[in-house]
C-alpha positions as CSV (number, residue, x, y, z in Angstrom):
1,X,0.0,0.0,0.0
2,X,1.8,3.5,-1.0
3,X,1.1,6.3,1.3
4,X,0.1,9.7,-0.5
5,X,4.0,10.7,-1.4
6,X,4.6,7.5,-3.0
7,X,6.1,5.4,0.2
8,X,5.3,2.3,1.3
9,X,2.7,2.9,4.3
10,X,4.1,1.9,7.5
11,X,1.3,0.3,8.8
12,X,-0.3,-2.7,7.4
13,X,-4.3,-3.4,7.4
14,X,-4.7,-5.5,10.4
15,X,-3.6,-2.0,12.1
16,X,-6.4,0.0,10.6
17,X,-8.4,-2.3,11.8
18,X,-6.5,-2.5,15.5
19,X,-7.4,1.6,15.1
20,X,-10.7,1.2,14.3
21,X,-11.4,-1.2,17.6
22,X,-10.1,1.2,19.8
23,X,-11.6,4.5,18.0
24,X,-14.7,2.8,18.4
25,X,-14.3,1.4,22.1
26,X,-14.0,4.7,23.4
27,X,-15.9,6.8,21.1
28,X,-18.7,6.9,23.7
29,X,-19.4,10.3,26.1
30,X,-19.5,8.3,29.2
31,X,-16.1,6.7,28.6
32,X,-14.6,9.8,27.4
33,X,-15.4,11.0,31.2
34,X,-14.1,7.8,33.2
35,X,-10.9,8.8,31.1
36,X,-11.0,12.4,31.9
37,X,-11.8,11.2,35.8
38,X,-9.5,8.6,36.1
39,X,-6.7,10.9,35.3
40,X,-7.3,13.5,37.8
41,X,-8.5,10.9,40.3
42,X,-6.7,7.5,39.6
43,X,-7.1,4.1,41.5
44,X,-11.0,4.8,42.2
45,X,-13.5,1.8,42.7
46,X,-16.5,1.4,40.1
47,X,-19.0,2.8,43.1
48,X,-16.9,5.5,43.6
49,X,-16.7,6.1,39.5
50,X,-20.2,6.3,39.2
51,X,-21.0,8.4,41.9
52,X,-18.3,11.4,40.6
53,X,-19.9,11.1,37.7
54,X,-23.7,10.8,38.9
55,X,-24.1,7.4,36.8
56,X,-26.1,4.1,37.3
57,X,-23.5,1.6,38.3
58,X,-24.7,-0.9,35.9
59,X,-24.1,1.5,33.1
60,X,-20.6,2.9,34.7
61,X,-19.4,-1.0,35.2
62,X,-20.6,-1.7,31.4
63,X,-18.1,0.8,30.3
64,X,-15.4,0.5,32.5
65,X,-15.5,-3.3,31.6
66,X,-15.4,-2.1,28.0
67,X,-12.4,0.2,28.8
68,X,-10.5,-2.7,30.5
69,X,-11.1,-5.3,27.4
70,X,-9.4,-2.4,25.2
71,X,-6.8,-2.1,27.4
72,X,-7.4,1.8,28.6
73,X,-8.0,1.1,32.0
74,X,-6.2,-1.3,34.1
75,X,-7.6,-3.2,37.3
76,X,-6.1,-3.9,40.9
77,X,-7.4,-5.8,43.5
78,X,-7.5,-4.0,47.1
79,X,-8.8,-6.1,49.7
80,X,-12.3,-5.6,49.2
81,X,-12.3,-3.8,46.3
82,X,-11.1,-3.5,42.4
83,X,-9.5,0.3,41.8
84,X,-8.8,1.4,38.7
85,X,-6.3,3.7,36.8
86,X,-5.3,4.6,33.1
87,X,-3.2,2.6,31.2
88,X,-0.1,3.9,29.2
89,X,-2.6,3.4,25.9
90,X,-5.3,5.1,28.1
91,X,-3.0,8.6,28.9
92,X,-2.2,8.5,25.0
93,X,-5.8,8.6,24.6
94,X,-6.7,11.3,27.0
95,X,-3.5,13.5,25.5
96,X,-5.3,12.7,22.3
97,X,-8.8,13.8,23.1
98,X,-7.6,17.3,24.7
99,X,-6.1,18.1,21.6
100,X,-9.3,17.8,19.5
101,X,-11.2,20.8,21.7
């Protein structure tokens, strides 16, 4: 595949397609906020998640789930709970997103 000068593209389908996944997995409002949040409040529970951001938690663990499966968000186990933080992929994607308003 040659790129618009006339080079060889450096990335090969199965990365438009790797793109595409993750544009879509986070391309959602609420998950665009648990990013936002998690940044300036890392290491919070799904309870605590959903009350910040005034959500049902059904609907707040939905996405975080979502967010973990793409890797964006990572989970830790603490004692009686599961905290959760932003990935390295995740901080690319919030650096991403503030550029675009």
């Amino acid at each position: 595949m040659k790129n618009m000068n006339g080079g060889d593209n450096d990335f090969g389908r199965s990365k438009f397609f790797q793109m595409e996944r993750l544009f879509k997995g986070f391309s959602n409002h609420r998950r665009i906020e648990i990013i936002f949040l998690l940044d300036k409040k890392p290491e919070l529970s799904v309870e605590e998640i959903c009350e910040e951001l005034k959500i049902n938690f059904n609907t707040g663990s939905d996405h975080i789930r979502k967010l973990a499966q793409l890797g964006v968000v990572m989970k830790r186990l603490d004692k009686n709970s599961v905290r959760h933080a932003l990935t390295k992929k995740g901080k690319s994607i919030l650096v991403f997103c503030k550029t675009l308003v």
